[in-house]
C-alpha positions as CSV (number, residue, x, y, z in Angstrom):
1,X,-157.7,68.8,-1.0
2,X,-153.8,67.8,-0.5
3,X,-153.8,68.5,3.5
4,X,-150.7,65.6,3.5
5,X,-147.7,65.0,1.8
6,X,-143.8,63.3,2.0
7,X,-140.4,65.3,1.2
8,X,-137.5,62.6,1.2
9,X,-135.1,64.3,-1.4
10,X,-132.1,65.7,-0.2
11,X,-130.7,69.4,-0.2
12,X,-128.7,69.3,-3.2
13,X,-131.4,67.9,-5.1
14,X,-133.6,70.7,-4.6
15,X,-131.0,73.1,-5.0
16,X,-129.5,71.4,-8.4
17,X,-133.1,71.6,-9.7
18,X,-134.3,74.9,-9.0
19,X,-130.6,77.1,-8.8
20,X,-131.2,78.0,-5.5
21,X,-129.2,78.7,-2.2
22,X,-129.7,77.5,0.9
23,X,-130.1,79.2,4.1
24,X,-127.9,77.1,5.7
25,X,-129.0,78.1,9.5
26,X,-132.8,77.3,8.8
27,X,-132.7,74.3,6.5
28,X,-129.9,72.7,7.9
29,X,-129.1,69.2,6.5
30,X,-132.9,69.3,5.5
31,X,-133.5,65.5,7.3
32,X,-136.4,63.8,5.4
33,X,-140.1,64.5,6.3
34,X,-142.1,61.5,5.7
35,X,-145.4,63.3,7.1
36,X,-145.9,66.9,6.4
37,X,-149.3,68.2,7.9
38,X,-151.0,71.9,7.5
39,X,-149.0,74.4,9.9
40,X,-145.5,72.0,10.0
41,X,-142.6,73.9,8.7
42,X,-141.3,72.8,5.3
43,X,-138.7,73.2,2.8
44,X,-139.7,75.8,0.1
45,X,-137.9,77.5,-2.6
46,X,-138.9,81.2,-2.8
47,X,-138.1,84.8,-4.5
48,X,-136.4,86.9,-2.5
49,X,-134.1,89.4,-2.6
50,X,-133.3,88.9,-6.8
51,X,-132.3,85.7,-6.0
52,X,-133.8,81.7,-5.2
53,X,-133.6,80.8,-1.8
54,X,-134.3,77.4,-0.1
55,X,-135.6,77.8,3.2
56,X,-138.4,77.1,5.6
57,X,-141.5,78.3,6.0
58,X,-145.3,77.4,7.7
59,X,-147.8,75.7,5.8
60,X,-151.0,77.3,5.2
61,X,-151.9,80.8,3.7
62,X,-153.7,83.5,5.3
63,X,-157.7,83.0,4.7
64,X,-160.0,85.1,3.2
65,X,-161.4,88.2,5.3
66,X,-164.7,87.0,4.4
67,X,-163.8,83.2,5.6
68,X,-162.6,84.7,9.1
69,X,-165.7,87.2,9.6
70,X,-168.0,84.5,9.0
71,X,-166.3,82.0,11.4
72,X,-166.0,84.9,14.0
73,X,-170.0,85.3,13.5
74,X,-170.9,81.6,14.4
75,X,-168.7,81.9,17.4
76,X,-170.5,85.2,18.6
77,X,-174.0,83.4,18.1
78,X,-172.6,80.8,20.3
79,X,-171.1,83.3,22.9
80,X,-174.7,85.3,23.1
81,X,-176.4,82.0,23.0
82,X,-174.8,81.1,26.7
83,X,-175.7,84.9,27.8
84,X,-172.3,86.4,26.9
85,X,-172.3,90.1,26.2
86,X,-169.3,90.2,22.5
87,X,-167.4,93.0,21.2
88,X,-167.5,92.0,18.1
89,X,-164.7,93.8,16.6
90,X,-162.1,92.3,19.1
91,X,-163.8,88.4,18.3
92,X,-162.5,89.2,14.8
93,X,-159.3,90.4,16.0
94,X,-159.0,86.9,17.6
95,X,-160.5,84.7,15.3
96,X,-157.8,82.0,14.6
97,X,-156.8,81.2,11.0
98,X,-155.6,77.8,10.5
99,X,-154.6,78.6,7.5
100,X,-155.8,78.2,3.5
101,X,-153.3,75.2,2.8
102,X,-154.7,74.8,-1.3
103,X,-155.2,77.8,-3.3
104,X,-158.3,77.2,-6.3
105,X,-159.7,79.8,-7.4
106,X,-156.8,82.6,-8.6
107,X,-158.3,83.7,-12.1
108,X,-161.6,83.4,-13.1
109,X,-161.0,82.2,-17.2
110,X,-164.6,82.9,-17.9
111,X,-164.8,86.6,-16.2
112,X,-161.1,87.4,-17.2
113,X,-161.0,88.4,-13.7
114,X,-158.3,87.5,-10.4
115,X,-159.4,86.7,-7.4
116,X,-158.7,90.0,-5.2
117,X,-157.7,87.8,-1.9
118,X,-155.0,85.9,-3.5
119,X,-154.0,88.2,-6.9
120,X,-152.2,90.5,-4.3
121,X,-149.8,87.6,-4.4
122,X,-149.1,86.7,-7.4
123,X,-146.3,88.8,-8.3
124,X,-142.9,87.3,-8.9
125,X,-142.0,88.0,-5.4
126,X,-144.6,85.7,-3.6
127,X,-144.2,82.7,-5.8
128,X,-142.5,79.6,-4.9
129,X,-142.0,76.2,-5.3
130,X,-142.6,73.1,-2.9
131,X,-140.5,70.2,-2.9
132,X,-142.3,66.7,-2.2
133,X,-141.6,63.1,-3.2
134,X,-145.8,61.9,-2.5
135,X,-148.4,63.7,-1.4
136,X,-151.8,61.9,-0.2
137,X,-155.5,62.0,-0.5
138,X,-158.1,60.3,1.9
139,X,-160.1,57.7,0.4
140,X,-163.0,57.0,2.5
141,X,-164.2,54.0,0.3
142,X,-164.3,50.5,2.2
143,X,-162.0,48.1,1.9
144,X,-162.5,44.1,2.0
145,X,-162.3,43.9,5.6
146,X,-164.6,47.1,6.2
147,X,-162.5,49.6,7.1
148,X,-161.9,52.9,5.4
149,X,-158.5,52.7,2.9
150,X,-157.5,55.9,4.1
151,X,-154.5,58.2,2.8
152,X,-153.8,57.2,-0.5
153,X,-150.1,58.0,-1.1
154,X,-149.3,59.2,-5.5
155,X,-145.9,60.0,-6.5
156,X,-144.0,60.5,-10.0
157,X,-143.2,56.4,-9.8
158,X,-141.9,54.1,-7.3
159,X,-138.8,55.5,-6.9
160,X,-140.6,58.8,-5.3
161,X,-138.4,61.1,-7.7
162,X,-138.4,65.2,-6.6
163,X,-140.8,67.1,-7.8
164,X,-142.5,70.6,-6.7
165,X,-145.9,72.1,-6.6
166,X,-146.7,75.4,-7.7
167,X,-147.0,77.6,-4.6
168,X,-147.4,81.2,-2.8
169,X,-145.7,82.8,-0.1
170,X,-146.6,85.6,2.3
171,X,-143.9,87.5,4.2
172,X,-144.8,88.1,8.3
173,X,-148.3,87.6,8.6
174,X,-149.7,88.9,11.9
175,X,-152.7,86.5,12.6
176,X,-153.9,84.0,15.5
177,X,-153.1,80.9,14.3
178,X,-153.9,78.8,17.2
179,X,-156.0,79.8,20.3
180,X,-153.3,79.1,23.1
181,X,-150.1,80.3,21.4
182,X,-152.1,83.9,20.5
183,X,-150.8,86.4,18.1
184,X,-148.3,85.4,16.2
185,X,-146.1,86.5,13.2
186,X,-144.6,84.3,10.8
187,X,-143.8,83.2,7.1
188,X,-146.3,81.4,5.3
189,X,-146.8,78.6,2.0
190,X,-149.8,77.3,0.7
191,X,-150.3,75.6,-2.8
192,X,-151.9,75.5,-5.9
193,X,-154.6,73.3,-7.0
194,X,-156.5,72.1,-9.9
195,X,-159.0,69.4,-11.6
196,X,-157.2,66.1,-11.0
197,X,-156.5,63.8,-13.4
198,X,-157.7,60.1,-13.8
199,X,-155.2,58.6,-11.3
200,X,-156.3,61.1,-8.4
201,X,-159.6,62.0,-9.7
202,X,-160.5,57.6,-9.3
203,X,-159.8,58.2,-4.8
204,X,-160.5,62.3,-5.0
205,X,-162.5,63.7,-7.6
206,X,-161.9,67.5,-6.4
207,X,-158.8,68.3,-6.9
208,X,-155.3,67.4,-7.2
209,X,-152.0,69.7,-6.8
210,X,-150.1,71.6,-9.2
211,X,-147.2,69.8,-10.2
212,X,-144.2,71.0,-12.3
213,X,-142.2,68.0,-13.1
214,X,-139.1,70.1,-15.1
215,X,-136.5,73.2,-14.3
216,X,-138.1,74.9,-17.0
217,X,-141.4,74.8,-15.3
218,X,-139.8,75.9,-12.1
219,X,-138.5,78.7,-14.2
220,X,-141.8,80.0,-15.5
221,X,-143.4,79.9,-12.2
222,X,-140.7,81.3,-10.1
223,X,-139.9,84.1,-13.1
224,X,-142.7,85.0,-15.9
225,X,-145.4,87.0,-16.1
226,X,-148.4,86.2,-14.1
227,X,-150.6,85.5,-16.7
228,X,-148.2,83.1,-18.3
229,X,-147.0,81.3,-15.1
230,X,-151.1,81.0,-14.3
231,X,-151.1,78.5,-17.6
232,X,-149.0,75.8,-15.1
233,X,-152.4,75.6,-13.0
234,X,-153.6,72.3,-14.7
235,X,-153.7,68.8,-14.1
236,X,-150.7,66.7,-14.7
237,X,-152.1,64.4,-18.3
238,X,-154.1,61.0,-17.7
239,X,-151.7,58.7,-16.7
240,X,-148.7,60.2,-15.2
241,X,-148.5,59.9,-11.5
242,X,-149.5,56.3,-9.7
243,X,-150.5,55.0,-6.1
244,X,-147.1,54.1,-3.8
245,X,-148.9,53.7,-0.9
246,X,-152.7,53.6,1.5
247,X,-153.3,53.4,4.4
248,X,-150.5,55.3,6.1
249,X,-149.9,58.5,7.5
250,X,-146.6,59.1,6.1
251,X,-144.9,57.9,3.1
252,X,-141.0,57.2,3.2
């Protein structure tokens, strides 16, 4: 799971690779973010309104109904535990949502079936793309002097060229995110995922994001079908991607 990542490129890079416009008054001069965790704002290049727009939004998708009725369960059983009578229904209301940074499981090959939660948004209109430079996975193996090696920092190369993941986007969602700010309601992003490939898969066997490395892949996810933009959900080949940096918790 890709709960990290770097965006260093500038605003006309994005824009010259995708054909979008900026929203001048939210991006701004998009200063570089060596350090993007789960609920930051972040640069994203969305559908809307006929057109591609590059703007800012909050990391991490609304969660299942299931997910949230399950955490709100546990925290009841805790509540009556300590002798605390629960409406139940209002402990739902409640229950914060974090948010689903990586998105899985969207089709089902085998089943030829999509996932209800996330199919909802998969129309042209809720697809975007999300710039990055590196992203990171933790690598809890032991180093020579006994310490865990931490983030693991991939990129394209060296050089940390642009690049986007595949991505979703949800227009004000009403939700808790956080226990002391309350209700709030807000744009959201999250991220595809898929089986990694050998360069990820040797510090995170999981999963890796979904990376589109070209405009024209950028064009088929922001524009085709559903069923042909779903294709992009696969690993980048053996190979392609290498380690830029570990131990860090953000990657310039």
């Amino acid at each position: 799971m890709c709960n990290l990542y770097s965006q260093t490129s500038n605003r006309q890079a994005i824009i010259d690779f995708t054909n979008a416009m900026a929203v001048a008054e939210i991006v701004g001069n998009l200063e570089p973010q060596t350090g993007i965790f789960p609920d930051y704002s972040a640069p994203v290049v969305r559908s809307f309104g006929g057109m591609r727009q590059l703007t800012k939004l909050r990391w991490g998708l609304p969660s299942s109904q299931r997910a949230l009725f399950e955490n709100a369960k546990k925290r009841a059983a805790k509540l009556e535990a300590k002798g605390q009578v629960i409406d139940f229904d209002q402990l739902l209301k409640l229950e914060p949502d974090s948010g689903t940074t990586n998105v899985r499981n969207v089709y089902d090959a085998d089943k030829g079936r999509w996932n209800q939660h996330w199919n909802r948004w998969m129309g042209v209109e809720n697809r975007c793309v999300v710039p990055f430079t590196s992203f990171s996975e933790f690598d809890g193996s032991i180093d020579d002097q006994g310490k865990k090696r931490g983030d693991t920092w991939f990129s394209l190369d060296q050089s940390r060229p642009l690049a986007f993941f595949a991505g979703i986007w949800v227009a004000n969602w009403t939700s808790v995110r956080k226990v002391k700010t309350g209700i709030e309601t807000t744009d959201l992003f999250g991220f595809l995922t898929s089986q990694p490939n050998d360069v990820v898969g040797s510090i995170h066997m999981k999963a890796m994001p979904v990376i589109l490395t070209t405009p024209e892949e950028v064009d088929v996810w922001l524009s085709a079908p559903k069923e042909q933009a779903i294709t992009l959900q696969r690993a980048l080949p053996d190979g392609v991607l290498q380690v830029v940096a570990v131990g860090t918790k953000a990657d310039g």
